[in-house]
N, C-alpha and C positions, 0 to 999 in steps of 0.2 A: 133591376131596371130603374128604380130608384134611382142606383146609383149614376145613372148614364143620363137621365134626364137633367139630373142636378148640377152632371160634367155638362151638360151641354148648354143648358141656362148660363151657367156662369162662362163658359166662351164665349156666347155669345152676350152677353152683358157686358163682357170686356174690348168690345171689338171694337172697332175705332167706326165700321162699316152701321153702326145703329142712326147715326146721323142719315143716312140715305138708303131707310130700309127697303126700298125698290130695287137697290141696286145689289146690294148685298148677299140677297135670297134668291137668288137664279146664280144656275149652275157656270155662267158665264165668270161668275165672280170667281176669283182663285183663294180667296179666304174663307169662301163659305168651303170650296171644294178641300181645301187643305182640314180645314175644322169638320169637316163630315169624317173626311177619312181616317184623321186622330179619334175621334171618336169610337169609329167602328174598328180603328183599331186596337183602340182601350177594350172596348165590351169584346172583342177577340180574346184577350189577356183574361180579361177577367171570367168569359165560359170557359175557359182551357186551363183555367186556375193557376196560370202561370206566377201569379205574384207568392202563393202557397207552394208553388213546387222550386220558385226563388229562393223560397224561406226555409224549406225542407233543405237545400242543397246546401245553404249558408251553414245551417244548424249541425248539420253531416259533416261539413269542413271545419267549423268552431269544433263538434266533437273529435274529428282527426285531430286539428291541432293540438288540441287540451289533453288528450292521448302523446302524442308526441312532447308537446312538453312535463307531461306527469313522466315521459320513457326520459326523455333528454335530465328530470330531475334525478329520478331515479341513474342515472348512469355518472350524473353528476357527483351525486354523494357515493357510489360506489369506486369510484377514481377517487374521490376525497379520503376513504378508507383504504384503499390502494397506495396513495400517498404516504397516508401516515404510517401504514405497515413497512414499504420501501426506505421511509427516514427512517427507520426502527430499526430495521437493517440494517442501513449506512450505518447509522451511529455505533452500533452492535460491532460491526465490522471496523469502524474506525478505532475504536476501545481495544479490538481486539489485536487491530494494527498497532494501535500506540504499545501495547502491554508486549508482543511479541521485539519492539525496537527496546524497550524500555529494558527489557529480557537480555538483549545480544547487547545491549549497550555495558550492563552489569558481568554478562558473561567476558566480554571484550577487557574490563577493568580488571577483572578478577583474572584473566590469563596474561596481561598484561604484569599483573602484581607475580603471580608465578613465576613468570619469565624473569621477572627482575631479579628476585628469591635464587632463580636455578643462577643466571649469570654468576652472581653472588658466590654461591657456594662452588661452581666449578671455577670461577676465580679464584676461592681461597683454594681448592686444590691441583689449582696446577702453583698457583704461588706455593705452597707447602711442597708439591715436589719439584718445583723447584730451587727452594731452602733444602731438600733432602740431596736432590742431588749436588748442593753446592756443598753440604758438611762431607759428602760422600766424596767429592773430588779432594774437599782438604784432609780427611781423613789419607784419601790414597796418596796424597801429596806428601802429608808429614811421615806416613809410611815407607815413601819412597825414599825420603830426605833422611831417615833414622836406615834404611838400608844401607841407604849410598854411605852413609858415616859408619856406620859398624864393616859394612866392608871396605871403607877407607880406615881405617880403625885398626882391621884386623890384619890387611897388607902391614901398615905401616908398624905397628906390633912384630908382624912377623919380619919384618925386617930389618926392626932392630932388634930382636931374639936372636935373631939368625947372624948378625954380626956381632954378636954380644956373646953367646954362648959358643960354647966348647965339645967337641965330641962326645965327652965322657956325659957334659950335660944334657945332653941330647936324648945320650943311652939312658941315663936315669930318669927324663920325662916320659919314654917310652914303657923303660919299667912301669912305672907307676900307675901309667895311663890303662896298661894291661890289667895291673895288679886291681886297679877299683874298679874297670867294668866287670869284670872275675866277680867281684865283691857283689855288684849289681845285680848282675845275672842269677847267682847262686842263693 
């Protein structure tokens, strides 16, 4: 009560309406009527305790907040640790991408070197047979060529034998021919 007496001295000490305090203090006045009723509405507030149950609800929502942002911190640094795991990963994965190219790129050199290696050697062997078959065609060539002349050879031999010789010599190459295969055989 105190308190409402003290509000209402000080309204009314402030009022512009103290100059003409007959006028003032009847209900006819609208400043006294408005400052009555601020009043009785203040000591309204304050039996219903409303400025305490102001303060309760204020305090209830500062503790919601501060709940929420201790949950908001906590979820903060859990993403932060999230983070750093996921780059841990990447990079993990990156490394293991690099080393898997790094891998196909040496395997890729290294077949590459083979292939060059096989070219190589089945060059040198077809070039080898084909030096084989070219000694193998001269071979059959000069073969051919020492036929053709032995039996160009032996024609012409026999035909000068055969115009050169005499019956009788005939008979005696034939002798003879008999006489050493005889020889041969036995």
């Amino acid at each position: 009560m105190k308190k409402l007496s003290l509000a209402l001295t000080l309204a009314l000490a402030a009022s512009p309406a103290l100059a003409e305090e007959e006028a003032f203090f009847t209900l006819r006045s609208t400043e006294f009527v408005v400052t009555i009723a601020f009043l009785v509405f203040i000591g309204v507030l304050l039996k219903f305790k409303v400025p305490s149950m102001i303060g309760g609800l204020l305090d209830k929502r500062a503790q919601g907040i501060k709940a929420d942002l201790e949950a908001a911190k906590a979820l903060h640094e859990e993403a932060k640790v999230l983070l750093q795991s996921y780059e841990k990963k990447h990079k993990e994965v990156q490394d293991q991408a690099d080393q898997i190219v790094e891998g196909a790129k040496r395997e890729a050199h290294a077949a590459a070197d083979q292939a060059k290696v096989d070219l190589q050697a089945s060059i040198a062997r077809r070039l080898q047979a084909a030096q084989d078959q070219i000694a193998s065609a001269e071979a059959a060539a000069v073969r051919e060529v020492r036929d053709r002349a032995v039996t160009v050879a032996v024609a012409a031999a026999s035909d000068l034998i055969t115009k050169q010789m005499s019956a009788a010599d005939k008979g005696k190459l034939i002798d003879a021919a008999i006489q050493d295969v005889e020889a041969k055989l036995h």
